[in-house]
C-alpha positions as CSV (number, residue, x, y, z in Angstrom):
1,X,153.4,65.1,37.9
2,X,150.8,65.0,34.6
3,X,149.6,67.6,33.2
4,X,146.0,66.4,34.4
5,X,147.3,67.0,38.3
6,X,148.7,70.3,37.3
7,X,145.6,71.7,36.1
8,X,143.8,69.9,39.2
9,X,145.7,71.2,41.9
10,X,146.0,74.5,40.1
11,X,141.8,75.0,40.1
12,X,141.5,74.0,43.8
13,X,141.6,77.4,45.7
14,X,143.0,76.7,49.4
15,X,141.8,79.8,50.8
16,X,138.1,79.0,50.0
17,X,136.8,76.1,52.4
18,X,135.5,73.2,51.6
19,X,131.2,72.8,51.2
20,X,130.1,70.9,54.2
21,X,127.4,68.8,53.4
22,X,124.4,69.8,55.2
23,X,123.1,67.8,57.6
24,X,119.1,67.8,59.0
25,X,120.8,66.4,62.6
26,X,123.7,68.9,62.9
27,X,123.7,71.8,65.5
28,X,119.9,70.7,66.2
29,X,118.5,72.9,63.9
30,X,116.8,73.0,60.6
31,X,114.4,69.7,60.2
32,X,115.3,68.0,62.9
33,X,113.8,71.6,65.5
34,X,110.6,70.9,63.1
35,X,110.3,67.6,63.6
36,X,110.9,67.6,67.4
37,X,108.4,70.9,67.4
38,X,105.6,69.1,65.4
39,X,104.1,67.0,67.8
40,X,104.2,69.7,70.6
41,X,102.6,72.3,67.9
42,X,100.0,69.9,66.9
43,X,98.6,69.2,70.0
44,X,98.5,72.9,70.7
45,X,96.7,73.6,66.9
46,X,93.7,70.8,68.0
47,X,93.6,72.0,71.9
48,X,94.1,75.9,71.5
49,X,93.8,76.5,67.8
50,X,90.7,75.0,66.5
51,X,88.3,76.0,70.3
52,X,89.7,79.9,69.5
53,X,88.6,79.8,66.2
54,X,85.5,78.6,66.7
55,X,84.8,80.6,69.4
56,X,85.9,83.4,66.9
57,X,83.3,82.5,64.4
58,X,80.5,81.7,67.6
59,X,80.9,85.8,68.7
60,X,79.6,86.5,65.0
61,X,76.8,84.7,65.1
62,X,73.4,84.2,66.5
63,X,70.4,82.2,66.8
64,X,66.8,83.2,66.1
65,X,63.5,80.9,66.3
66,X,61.0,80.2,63.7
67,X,57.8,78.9,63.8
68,X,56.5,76.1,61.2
69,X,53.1,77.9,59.8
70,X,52.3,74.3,58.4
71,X,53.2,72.0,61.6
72,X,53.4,74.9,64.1
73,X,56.7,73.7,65.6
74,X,59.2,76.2,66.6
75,X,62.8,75.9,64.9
76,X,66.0,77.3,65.3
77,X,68.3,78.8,62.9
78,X,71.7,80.5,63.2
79,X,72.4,83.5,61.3
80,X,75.3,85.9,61.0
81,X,75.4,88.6,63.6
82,X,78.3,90.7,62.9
83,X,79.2,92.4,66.1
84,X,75.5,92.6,68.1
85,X,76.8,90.2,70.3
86,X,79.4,92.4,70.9
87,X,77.9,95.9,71.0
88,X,74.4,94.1,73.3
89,X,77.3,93.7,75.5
90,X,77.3,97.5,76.4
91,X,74.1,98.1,75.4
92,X,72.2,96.4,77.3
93,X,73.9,96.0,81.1
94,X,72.9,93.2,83.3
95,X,73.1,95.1,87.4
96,X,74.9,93.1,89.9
97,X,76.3,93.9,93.2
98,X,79.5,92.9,94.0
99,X,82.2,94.0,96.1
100,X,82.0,98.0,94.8
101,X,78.4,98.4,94.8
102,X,75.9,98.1,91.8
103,X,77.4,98.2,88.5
104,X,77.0,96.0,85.0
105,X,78.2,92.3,85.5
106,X,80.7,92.6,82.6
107,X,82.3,95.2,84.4
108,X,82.3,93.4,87.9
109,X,83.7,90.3,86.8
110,X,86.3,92.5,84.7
111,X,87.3,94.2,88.3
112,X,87.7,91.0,89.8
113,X,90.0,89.2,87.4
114,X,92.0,92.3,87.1
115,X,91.9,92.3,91.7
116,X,92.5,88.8,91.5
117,X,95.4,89.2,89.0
118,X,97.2,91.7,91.0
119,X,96.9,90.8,94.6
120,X,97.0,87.4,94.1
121,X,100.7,87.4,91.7
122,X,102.0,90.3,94.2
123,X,101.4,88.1,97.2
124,X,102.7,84.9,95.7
125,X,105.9,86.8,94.5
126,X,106.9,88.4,97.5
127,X,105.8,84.5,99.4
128,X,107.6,83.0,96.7
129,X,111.4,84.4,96.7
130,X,111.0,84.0,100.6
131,X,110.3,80.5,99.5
132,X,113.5,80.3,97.1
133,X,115.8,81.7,99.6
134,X,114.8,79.6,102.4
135,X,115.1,76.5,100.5
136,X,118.5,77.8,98.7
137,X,120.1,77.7,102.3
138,X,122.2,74.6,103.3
139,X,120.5,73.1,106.6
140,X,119.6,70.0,108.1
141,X,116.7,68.5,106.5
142,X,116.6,71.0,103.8
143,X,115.1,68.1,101.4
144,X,112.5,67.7,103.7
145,X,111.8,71.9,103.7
146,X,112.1,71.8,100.0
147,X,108.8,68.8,99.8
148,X,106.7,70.1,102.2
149,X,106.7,73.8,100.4
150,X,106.4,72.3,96.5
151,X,103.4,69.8,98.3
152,X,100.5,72.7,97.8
153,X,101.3,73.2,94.4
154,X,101.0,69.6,93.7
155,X,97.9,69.3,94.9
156,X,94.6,69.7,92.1
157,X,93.0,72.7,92.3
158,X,89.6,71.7,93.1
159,X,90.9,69.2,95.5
160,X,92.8,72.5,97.1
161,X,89.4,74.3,96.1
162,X,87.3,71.8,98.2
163,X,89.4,71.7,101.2
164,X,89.3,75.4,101.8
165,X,85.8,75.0,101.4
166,X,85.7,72.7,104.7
167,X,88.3,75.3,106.0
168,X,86.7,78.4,105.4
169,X,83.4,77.0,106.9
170,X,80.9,78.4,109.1
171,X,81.9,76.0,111.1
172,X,85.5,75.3,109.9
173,X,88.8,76.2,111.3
174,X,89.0,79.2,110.4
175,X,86.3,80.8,112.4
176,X,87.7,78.5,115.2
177,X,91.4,80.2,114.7
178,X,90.4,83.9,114.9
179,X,87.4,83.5,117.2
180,X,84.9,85.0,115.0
181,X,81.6,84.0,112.8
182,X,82.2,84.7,109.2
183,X,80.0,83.6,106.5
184,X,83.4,83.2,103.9
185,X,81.7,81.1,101.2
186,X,78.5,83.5,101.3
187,X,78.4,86.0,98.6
188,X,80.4,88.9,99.8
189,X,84.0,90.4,100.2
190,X,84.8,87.3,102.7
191,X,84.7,85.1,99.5
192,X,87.3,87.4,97.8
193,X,89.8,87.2,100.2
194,X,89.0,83.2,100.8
195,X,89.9,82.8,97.5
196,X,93.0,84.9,97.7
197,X,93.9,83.0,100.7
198,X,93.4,79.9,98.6
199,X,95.4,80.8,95.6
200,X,98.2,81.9,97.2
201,X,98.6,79.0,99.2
202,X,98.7,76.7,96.7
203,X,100.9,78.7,93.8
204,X,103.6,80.0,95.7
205,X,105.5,77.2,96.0
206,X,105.4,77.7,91.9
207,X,107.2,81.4,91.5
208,X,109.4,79.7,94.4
209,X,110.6,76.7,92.0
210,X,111.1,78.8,89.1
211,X,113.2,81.7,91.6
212,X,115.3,78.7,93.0
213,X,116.1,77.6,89.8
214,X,117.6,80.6,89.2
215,X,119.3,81.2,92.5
216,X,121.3,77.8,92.0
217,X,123.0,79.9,88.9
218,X,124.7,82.3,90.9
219,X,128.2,81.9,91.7
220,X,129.1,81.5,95.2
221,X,132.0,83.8,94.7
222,X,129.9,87.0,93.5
223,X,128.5,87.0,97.3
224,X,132.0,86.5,99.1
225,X,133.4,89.2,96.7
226,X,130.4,91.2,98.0
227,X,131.0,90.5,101.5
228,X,134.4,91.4,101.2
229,X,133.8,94.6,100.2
230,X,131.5,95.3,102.7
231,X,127.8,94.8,101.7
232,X,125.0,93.4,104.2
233,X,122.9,90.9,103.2
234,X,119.7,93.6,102.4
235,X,122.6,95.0,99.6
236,X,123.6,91.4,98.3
237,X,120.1,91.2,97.6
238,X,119.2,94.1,96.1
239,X,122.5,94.3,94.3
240,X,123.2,90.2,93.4
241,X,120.0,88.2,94.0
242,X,117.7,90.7,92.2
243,X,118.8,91.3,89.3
244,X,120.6,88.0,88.2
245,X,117.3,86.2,89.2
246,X,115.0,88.8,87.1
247,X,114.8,86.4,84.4
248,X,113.5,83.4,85.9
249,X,111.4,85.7,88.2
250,X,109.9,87.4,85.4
251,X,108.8,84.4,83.4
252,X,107.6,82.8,86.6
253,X,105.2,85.9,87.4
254,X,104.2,85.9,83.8
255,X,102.6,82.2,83.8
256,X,101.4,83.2,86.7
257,X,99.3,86.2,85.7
258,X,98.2,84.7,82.6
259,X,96.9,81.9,84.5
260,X,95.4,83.8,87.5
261,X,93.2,86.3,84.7
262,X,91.5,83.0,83.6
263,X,90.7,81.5,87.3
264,X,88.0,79.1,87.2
265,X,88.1,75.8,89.2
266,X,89.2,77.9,92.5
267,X,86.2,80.0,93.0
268,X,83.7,77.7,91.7
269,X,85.0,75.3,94.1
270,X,85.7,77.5,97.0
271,X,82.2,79.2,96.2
272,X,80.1,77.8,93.6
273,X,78.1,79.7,91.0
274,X,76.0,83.3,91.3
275,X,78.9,84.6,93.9
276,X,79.1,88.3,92.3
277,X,81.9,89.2,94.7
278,X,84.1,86.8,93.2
279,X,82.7,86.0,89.5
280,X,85.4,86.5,86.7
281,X,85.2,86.1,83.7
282,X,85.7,82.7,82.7
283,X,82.8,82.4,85.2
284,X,80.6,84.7,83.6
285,X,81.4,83.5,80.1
286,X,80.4,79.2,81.4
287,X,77.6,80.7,82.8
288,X,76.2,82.3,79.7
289,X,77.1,79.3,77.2
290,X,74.9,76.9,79.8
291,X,72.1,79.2,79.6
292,X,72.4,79.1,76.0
293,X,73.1,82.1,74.9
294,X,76.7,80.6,73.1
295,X,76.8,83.8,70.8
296,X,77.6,86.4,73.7
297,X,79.4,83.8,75.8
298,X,81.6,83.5,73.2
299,X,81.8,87.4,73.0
300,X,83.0,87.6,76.6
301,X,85.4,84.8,76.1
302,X,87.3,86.6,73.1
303,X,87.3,90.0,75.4
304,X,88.9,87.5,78.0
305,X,92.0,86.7,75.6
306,X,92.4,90.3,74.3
307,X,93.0,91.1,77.7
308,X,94.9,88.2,78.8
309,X,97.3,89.1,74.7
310,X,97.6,92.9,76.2
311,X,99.0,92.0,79.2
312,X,101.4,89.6,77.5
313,X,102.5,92.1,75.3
314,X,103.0,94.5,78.2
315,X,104.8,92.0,80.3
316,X,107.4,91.3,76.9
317,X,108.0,95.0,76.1
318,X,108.6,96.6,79.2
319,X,109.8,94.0,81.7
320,X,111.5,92.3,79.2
321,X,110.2,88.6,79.6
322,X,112.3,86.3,78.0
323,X,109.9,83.4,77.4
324,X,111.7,81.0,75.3
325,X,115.2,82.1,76.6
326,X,116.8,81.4,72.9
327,X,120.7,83.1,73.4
328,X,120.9,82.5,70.0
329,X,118.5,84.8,68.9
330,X,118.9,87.3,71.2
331,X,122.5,87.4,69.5
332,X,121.7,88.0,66.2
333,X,119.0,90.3,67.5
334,X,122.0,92.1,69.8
335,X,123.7,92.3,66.1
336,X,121.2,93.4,63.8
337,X,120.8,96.8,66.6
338,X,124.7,97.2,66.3
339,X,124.4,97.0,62.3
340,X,122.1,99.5,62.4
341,X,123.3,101.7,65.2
342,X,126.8,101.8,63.0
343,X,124.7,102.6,60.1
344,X,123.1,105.4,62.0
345,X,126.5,106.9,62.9
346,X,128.2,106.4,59.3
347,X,125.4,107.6,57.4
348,X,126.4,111.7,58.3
349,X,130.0,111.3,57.1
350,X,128.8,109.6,53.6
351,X,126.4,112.4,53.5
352,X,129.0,114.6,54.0
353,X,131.7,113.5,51.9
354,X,129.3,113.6,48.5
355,X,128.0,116.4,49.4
356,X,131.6,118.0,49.5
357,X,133.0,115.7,46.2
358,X,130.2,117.8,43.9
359,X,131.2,120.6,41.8
């Protein structure tokens, strides 16, 4: 051996392992997540990014009219606002009378959105397992089950809008089925519950898909174990179903509370326009930007999505909605709270043993 190899081999350490060459298509990370993300968060920059920031700049500003002293022709300018078209929102209250009696018709179409919201998601959840665990069962024609209950959520919503319309009727079906003469599409607490009747119909079938998905990951095993040791079916699912579908549930009764606060196309379909029992208020807001009046319209619509961001925020810290479902972050999250629990419980002795080391 030369002395060239000598002094080779005796530089290489074999303890210390060799530098891998960094790849941009290993372990699908790096530049290859941004290059698969880019397209998805460029379409949501132009479609949600750029409308929400102008609407952020339309709530600061207003427009004012001029008249020409040489021509006499009346012009309009815009001109920054600040927050009047903010503060004239509880200034000066427009009276309506919905479903609680007179009030201001921010505040009414607040009340229903937040109704809507709750009655609407509550139903659909408790319809929705149901859903789930019916088409979890093995039957006889459980494919054909399975269609028929995912077919209303297929369906377009003003086309499911429009055919409650015909349903809900003065002379529809529905006053055929219960024997009674019910004005549901006039402008009343009827129309609330039509359109309850109509959203739950047709987005149960969603929590349903999202809760079977989840059922299908339970082990077969964990309810004959249960059985076994004696639990009943009401136990199984309280103590099995429940909480190892809580995830899937979860996320599925987020999307749909974040999409049942901006209801649109449902009412106006089932209802049309100037309803006050059932005006939310996405409503209210497309009904101020066609009258004009863009500057407060756009005012409602960012009170709108502060609402719709608190609720989100709620939904994440306290029920614990794991959106994006990322096991590798929730890892090194699980692992930074260990780091700094053990640095919580070693940080007395050090303290301690200084203390006692000085003279």
């Amino acid at each position: 051996m030369s002395d060239t190899d000598i002094r080779q081999s005796g530089n290489a350490d074999p303890a210390r392992p060799a530098k891998r060459k960094k790849n941009a298509l290993s372990d699908g990370q790096g530049r290859l997540a941004a290059i698969l993300l880019s397209p998805t968060m460029v379409v949501i920059v132009v479609i949600v990014g750029i409308p929400l920031l102008l609407s952020l700049r339309e709530a600061f500003f207003g427009v004012r009219e001029q008249t020409n002293p040489d021509t006499g022709r009346i012009s309009k300018y815009e001109y920054f606002a600040g927050l009047d078209n903010f503060t004239r929102i509880f200034s000066n209250p427009t009276p309506v009378i919905g479903n609680f009696g007179q009030m201001d018709r921010l505040v009414n179409s607040f009340i229903n959105t937040s109704l809507f919201t709750i009655i609407c998601v509550g139903l659909e959840t408790v319809i929705g397992v149901a859903m789930a665990l019916i088409m979890a069962k093995a039957f006889r024609g459980r494919a054909f089950v399975r269609a028929g209950i995912l077919v209303p959520w297929a369906v377009p919503t003003i086309v499911s809008a429009m055919m409650w319309n015909l349903i809900f009727n003065e002379a529809g079906v529905m006053n055929k089925v219960i024997g009674q003469h019910i004005l549901w599409t006039a402008d009343g607490l009827p129309l609330f519950w039509a359109v309850v009747i109509a959203d739950v119909w047709k987005t149960a079938p969603f929590i349903g898909l999202l809760t079977l998905a989840g059922l299908q990951t339970i082990p077969a095993e964990v309810y004959e174990a249960a059985k076994v040791d004696g639990a009943n079916a009401w136990q199984s699912f309280l103590r099995i179903t429940l909480p190892m579908v809580k995830p899937a549930l979860v996320v599925a009764v987020l999307f749909r509370t974040l999409d049942t606060m901006r209801m649109f196309d449902l009412v106006v379909g089932l209802g049309g326009f100037g309803k006050y029992s059932a005006e939310t208020m996405s409503i209210f807001a497309y009904l101020e930007a066609t009258q004009g009046r863009y500057g407060p319209a756009a005012a409602y619509a960012i009170i709108l999505f502060l609402f719709i961001v608190l609720v989100s925020f709620l939904f994440v810290k306290f029920l614990g909605a794991d959106v994006i479902n990322d096991e590798e972050t929730a890892a090194i999250r699980a692992q930074r709270k260990r780091r700094k629990a053990g640095r919580a419980t070693r940080s007395p002795v050090r303290r301690t043993i200084t203390s006692g080391d000085l003279p």
